[in-house]
C-alpha positions as CSV (number, residue, x, y, z in Angstrom):
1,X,0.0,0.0,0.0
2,X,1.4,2.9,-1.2
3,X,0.6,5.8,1.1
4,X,3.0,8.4,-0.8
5,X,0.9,12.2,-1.5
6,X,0.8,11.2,-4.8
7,X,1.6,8.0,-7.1
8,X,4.4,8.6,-9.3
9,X,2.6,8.3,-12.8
10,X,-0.8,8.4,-11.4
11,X,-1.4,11.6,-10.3
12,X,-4.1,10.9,-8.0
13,X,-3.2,12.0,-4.2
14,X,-3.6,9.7,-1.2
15,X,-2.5,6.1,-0.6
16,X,-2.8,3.9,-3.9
17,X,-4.4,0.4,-3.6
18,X,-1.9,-2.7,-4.2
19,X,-2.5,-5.0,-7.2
20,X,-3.4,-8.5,-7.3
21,X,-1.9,-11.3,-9.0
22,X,-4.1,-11.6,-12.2
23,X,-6.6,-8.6,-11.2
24,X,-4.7,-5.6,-11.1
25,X,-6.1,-3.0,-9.5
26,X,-9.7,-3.6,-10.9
27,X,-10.8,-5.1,-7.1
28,X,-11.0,-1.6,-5.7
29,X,-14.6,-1.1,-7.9
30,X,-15.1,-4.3,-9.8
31,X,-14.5,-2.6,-13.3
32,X,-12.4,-3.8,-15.8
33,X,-13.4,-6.7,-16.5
34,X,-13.5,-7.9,-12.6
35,X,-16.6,-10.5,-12.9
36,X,-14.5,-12.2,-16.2
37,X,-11.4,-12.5,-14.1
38,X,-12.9,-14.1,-11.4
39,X,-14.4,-16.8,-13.4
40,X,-11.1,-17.1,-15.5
41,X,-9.1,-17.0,-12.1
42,X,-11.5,-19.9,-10.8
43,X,-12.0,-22.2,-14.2
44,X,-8.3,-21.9,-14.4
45,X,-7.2,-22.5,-10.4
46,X,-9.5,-25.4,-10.7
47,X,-8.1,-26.8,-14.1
48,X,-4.7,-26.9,-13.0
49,X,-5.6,-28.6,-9.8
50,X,-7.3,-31.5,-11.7
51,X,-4.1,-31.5,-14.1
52,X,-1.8,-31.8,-10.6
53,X,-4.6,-34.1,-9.2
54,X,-3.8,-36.8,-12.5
55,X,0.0,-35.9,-12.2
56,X,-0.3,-37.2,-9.0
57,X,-2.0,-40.2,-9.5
58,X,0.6,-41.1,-12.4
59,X,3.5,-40.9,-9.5
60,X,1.1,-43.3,-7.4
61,X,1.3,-45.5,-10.5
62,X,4.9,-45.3,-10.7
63,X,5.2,-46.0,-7.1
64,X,3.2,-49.5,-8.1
65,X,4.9,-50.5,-10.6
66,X,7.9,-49.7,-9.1
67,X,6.5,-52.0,-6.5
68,X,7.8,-50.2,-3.5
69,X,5.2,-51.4,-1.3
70,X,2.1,-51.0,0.2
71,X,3.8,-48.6,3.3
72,X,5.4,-46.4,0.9
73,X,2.5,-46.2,-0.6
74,X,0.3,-45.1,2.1
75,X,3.2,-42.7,3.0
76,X,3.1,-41.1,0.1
77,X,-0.9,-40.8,0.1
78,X,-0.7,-39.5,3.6
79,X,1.9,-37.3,3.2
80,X,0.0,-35.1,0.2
81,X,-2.9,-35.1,2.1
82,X,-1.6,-33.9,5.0
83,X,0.3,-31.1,3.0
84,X,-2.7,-30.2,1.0
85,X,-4.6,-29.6,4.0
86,X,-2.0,-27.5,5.8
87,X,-1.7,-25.4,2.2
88,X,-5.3,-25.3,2.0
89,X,-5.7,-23.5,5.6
90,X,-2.6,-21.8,5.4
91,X,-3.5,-20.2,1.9
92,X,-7.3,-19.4,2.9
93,X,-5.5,-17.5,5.6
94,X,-3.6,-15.8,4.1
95,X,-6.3,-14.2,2.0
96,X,-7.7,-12.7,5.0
97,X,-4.8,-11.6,7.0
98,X,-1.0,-10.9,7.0
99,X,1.0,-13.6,8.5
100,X,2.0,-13.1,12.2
101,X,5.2,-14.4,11.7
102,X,6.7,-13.9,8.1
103,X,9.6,-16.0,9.3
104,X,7.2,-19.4,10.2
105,X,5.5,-18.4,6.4
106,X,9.1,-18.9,4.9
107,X,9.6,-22.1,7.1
108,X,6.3,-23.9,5.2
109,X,6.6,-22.9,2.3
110,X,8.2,-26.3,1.4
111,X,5.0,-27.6,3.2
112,X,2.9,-25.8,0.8
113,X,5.0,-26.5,-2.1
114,X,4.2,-30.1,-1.3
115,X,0.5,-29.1,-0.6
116,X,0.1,-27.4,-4.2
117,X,-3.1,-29.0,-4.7
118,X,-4.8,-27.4,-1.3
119,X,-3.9,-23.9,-2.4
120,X,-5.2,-24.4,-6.1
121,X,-8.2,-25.5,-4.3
122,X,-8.7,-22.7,-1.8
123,X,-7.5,-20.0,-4.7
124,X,-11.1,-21.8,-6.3
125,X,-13.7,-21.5,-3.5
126,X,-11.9,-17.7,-2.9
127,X,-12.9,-16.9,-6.2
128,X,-16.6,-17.5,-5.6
129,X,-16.5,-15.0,-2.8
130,X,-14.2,-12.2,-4.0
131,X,-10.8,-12.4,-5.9
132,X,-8.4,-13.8,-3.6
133,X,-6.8,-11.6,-1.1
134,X,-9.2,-9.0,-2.0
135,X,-10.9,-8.3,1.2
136,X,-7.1,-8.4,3.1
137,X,-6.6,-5.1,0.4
138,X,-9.6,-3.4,0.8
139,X,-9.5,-3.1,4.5
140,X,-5.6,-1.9,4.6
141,X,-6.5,0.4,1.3
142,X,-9.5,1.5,3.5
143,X,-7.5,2.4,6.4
144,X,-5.0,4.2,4.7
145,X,-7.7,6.1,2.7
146,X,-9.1,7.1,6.5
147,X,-5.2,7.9,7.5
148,X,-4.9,10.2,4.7
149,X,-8.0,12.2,5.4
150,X,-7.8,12.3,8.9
151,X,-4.4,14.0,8.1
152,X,-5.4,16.3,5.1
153,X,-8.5,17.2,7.6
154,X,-6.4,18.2,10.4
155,X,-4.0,20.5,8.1
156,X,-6.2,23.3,7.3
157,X,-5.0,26.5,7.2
158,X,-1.8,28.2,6.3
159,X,0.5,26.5,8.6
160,X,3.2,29.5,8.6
161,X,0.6,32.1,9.9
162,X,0.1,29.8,12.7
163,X,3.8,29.2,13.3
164,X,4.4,33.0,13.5
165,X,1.6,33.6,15.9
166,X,2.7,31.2,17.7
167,X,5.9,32.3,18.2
168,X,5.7,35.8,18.7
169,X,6.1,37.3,21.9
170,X,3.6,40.6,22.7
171,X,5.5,43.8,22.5
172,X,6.6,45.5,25.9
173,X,6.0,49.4,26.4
């Protein structure tokens, strides 16, 4: 969030609202195209989830024929499950709220890496509510809108008059 007095290029004053991946900055009042990119956003989220989800399942087969055994087998199962889970609540987090500590983020993001499937899936139901993150934006866009007013409210005035008023002592006789 850019909360500069003006936006180089823009030339609109006040705090500028951030972009999202594959939305720009049409979230701010759904123009632009905002209702086609959200259904592209979803139709393609969900695509490539069903393309990791037969990806996936052609490992699994390589894991039979391999013949590896059933344990390995039902690590492997458990283990993207698991990840996909932890991805799925970790991503549908994220769209609501910064992390609390950027430092844990950076530690799973093998974990979600692994768990690609959960946040391809959570980027899809997202997508039926708002474009993802977009509600995490609007409220630090919103607040920064407020910060700016409050501050160009309270500066009213020629600030040098009231400096020298201020300053000046009365004259003695």
């Amino acid at each position: 969030m850019s909360e500069n007095s003006e936006a180089p290029g823009s030339g609109t004053p006040g705090p500028q609202p951030e972009p999202l991946r594959f939305f720009g900055t049409t979230w701010v009042d759904h123009s632009g195209g905002y209702g086609l990119r959200r259904a592209g956003a979803a139709v393609g989220s969900l695509a490539a989830a069903v393309v990791a989800c037969f990806v996936l399942r052609f490992a699994y087969q390589g894991l039979q024929i391999a013949d590896v055994g059933s344990f390995v087998g039902v690590l492997v199962v458990l283990m993207f499950a698991i990840c996909s889970a932890i991805a799925f609540r970790k991503t549908w987090e994220g769209f609501s709220r910064r992390p609390a500590d950027p430092a844990r983020e950076a530690n799973l993001r093998g974990l979600k890496t692994i768990g690609f499937v959960g946040s391809l899936i959570a980027y899809f139901l997202r997508t039926f509510r708002e474009a993802p993150g977009e509600q995490l934006h609007r409220t630090e866009y919103e607040t920064a809108l407020a910060r700016y007013e409050k501050r160009r409210s309270s500066r009213t005035g020629n600030p040098a008059a009231r400096k020298a008023s201020k300053g000046k002592r009365p004259k003695r006789k």
